[in-house]
C-alpha positions in Angstrom: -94.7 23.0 -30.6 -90.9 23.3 -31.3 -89.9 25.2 -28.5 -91.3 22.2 -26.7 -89.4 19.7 -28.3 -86.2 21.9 -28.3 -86.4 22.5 -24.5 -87.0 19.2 -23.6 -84.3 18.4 -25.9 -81.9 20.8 -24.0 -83.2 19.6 -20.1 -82.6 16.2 -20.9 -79.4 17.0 -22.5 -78.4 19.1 -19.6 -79.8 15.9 -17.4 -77.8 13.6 -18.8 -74.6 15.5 -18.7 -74.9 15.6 -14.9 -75.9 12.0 -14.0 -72.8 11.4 -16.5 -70.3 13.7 -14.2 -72.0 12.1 -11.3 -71.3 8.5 -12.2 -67.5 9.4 -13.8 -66.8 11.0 -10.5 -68.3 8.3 -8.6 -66.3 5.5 -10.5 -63.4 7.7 -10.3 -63.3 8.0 -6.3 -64.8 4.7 -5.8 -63.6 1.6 -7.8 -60.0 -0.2 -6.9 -58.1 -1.8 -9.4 -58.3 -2.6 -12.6 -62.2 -2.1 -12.8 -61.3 1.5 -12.1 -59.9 2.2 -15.4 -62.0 -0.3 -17.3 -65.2 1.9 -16.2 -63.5 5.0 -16.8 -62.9 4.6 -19.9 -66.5 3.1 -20.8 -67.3 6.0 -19.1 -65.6 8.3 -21.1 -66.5 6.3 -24.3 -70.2 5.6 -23.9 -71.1 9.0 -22.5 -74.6 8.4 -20.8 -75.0 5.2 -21.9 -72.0 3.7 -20.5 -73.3 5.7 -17.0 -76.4 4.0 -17.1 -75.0 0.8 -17.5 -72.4 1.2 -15.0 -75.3 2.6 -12.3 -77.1 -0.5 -12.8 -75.2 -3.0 -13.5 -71.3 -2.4 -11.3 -72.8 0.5 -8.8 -74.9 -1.9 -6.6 -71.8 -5.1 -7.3 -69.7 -2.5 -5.5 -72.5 -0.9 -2.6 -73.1 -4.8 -1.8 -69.6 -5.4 -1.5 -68.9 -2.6 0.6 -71.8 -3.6 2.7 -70.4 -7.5 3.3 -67.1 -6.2 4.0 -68.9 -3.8 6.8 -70.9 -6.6 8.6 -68.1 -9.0 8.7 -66.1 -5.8 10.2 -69.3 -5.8 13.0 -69.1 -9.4 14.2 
């Protein structure tokens, strides 16, 4: 039973130390301005909390920004 619990400890662990890298990386190369270092730093901060909020709450801000700036590029 607590080789279970210990290696589901260590896979989500190891889970959320990647989505982490992911979403520090993709703030990194991604945000302009001042936002930039704001979320880095939360990042940094929060660890994977910070990363979930910043994949749910600034990621799509920015994805539907970048996609309005594309379509008024189109017309």
């Amino acid at each position: 039973m607590w080789e279970i619990l210990i290696l589901l400890f260590i896979v989500l662990n190891i889970a959320g130390t990647v989505f982490w890298i992911y979403m520090l990386i993709d703030c990194a190369t991604q945000e302009v301005g001042q936002d930039k270092l704001m979320w880095v730093v939360i990042l940094v901060a929060t660890y994977w909390v910070g990363s979930m909020v910043y994949y749910f709450y600034q990621r799509p801000k920015r994805l539907a920004l970048l996609q309005q700036s594309l379509e008024t590029e189109d017309l």
